[in-house]
Every structure is written in C-alpha cells, then in structure tokens.
N, C-alpha and C positions, 0 to 999 in steps of 0.2 A: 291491645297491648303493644302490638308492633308502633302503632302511632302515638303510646308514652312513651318508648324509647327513643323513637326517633325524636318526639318533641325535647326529652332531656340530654340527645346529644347535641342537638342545634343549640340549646339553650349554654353548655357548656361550651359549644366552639363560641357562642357568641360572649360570653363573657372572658374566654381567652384572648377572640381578637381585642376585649376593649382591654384588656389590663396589657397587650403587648402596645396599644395604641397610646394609652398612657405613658406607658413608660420611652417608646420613643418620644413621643412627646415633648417628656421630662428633660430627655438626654439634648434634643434640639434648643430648648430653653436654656440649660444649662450651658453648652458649648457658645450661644448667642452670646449669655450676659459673662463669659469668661474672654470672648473676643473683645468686649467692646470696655472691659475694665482698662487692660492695659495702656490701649488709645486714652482715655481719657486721663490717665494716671501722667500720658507724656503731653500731653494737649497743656497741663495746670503749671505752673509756674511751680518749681520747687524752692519753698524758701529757707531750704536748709543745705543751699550749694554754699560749699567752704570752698574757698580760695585759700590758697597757700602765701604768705608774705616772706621777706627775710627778715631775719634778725633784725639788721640793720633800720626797715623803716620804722619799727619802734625802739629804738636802742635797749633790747634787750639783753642784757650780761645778766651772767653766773657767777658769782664767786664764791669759793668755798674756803670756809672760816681755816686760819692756822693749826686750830685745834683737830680741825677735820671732824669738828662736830652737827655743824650745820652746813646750810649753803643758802647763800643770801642769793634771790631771783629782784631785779629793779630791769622798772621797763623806764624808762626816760622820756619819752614822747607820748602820752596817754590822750592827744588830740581825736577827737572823734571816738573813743572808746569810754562806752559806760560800764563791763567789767570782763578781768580776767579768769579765766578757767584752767588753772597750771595740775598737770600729771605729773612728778616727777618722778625718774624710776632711775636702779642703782642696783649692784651687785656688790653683796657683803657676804664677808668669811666667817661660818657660823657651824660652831660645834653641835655635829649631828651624831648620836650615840659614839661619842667619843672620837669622831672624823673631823676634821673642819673642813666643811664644803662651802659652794661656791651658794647663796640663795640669792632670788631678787628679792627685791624690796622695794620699797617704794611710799609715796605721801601725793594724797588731792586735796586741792583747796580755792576757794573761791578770794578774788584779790578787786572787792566792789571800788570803782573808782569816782569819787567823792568831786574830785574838781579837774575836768578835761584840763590836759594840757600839762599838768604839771605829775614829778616825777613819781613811781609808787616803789614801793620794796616789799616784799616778804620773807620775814627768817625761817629758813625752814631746815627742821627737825630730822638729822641723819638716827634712826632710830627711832624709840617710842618711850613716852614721859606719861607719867598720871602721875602717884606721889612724888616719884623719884625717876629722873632719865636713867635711860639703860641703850647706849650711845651704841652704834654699829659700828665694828671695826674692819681693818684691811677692805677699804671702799675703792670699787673703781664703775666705770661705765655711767656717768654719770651725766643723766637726759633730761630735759625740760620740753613738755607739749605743753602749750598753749592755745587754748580754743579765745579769740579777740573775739568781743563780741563790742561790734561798734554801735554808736548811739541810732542810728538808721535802722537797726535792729538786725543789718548783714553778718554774714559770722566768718571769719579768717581762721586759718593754724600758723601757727609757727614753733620750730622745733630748732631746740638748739644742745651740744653738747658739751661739757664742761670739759672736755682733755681737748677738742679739738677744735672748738670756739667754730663750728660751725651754725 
C-alpha cells in the first residue's frame, strides 16, 4: 500500500513538473516570437510614410462661394498625381433644443484625376442635399486635408485653411 501511494505521488509530481515545463516553455516561445516581430516590422520598408507638402507645390486654393454655400477646392498643378483624398471640416451654428451651439461638421471625397498636369476643382457642399439642400449657416474654421496620392503610388498631405490661406 505504502508503495501505491508513493507510486501515485511521484506520478502526480511528475505530471506537475511537465505541465510547469510546458508552460515555461510557452511563455519563452512567446516572449521570442514577440521580440522578433518588431525588428522585423522596422527592418520592411513602410509604404505608407506620408510626407507633408505645401500648398503651394500643387497650387492648391479654397474659395468660398459668396452665398457661403459651398467652397470650391482646385489644385492647379495635378503633375505626377493620380488622385485626391480631400477632408474637409467646418464649424457651424446649429440650434440644439432651442440653443444655437457651435457643431463641426464636415464632407469627404475622392477628386480621381483623369489627365496629369492639368487643373481639377471640386464644389463642395457647406451642409447636406438629397431632395433639397439644407445649407449650414454662421460658418467659420474652415480646413481642407488632402491625402496626394501620386502616380508612383507615394502618398503626401497637405493641409490648407480657408480664413488664413495657410
């Protein structure tokens, strides 16, 4: 009897040592392939670094219609670029249970350019149209991001704003 007990504690320490032996184990495998992601992750070429341009190298201007209904975005120089990616965002004055508060707002859209080189425009929509526009009023802060995305497949920003023609 002594020597089934004893047989069924050895047998229990030994399946203790294997499941602690496993799970360091585990834990060694793990911290290995969690060291060696990040090297490799900086080793690869990232082909999603954005450069920053100015305004200026694509002659990009804002101007906002008299009505203060839209705002027309034209890039002038479209050389080397197959399309535009424009954010545009805005703070308008909007009756909130009978407050008028400050809300952003904002329009995305894609601006495909058809023939390099030559100039593009988009009108864009201060507010929101399906049968009928329902125009945003008291407008100010008025932003344009542009993700350039050139025919080499590189991708630029540029950011410009309509009060301060930066």
């Amino acid at each position: 009897m002594l020597q089934l007990i004893s047989l069924v504690k050895n047998k229990s320490v030994i399946i203790a040592l294997i499941v602690v032996a496993i799970v360091i184990g585990g834990a060694i495998a793990f911290i290995a392939l969690n060291k060696k992601a990040p090297a490799q992750a900086e080793q690869s070429p990232s082909e999603d670094q954005v450069t920053t341009i100015k305004p200026e190298d694509i002659g990009l201007s804002l101007v906002e219609s008299s009505n203060n209904q839209k705002v027309t975005l034209e890039v002038a120089n479209t050389k080397n670029i197959s399309s535009l990616d424009y954010e545009l965002s805005y703070t308008a004055k909007v009756l909130v249970s009978g407050v008028l508060q400050d809300v952003p707002r904002g329009a995305i859209g894609t601006i495909n350019i058809k023939q390099t080189g030559k100039p593009v425009s988009q009108d864009i929509t201060l507010g929101t149209c399906s049968d009928v526009c329902h125009y945003d009023q008291d407008i100010s802060g008025i932003k344009v991001v542009l993700k350039v995305t050139k025919i080499d497949g590189s991708i630029a920003q540029v950011e410009k704003n309509l009060d301060s023609n930066q």
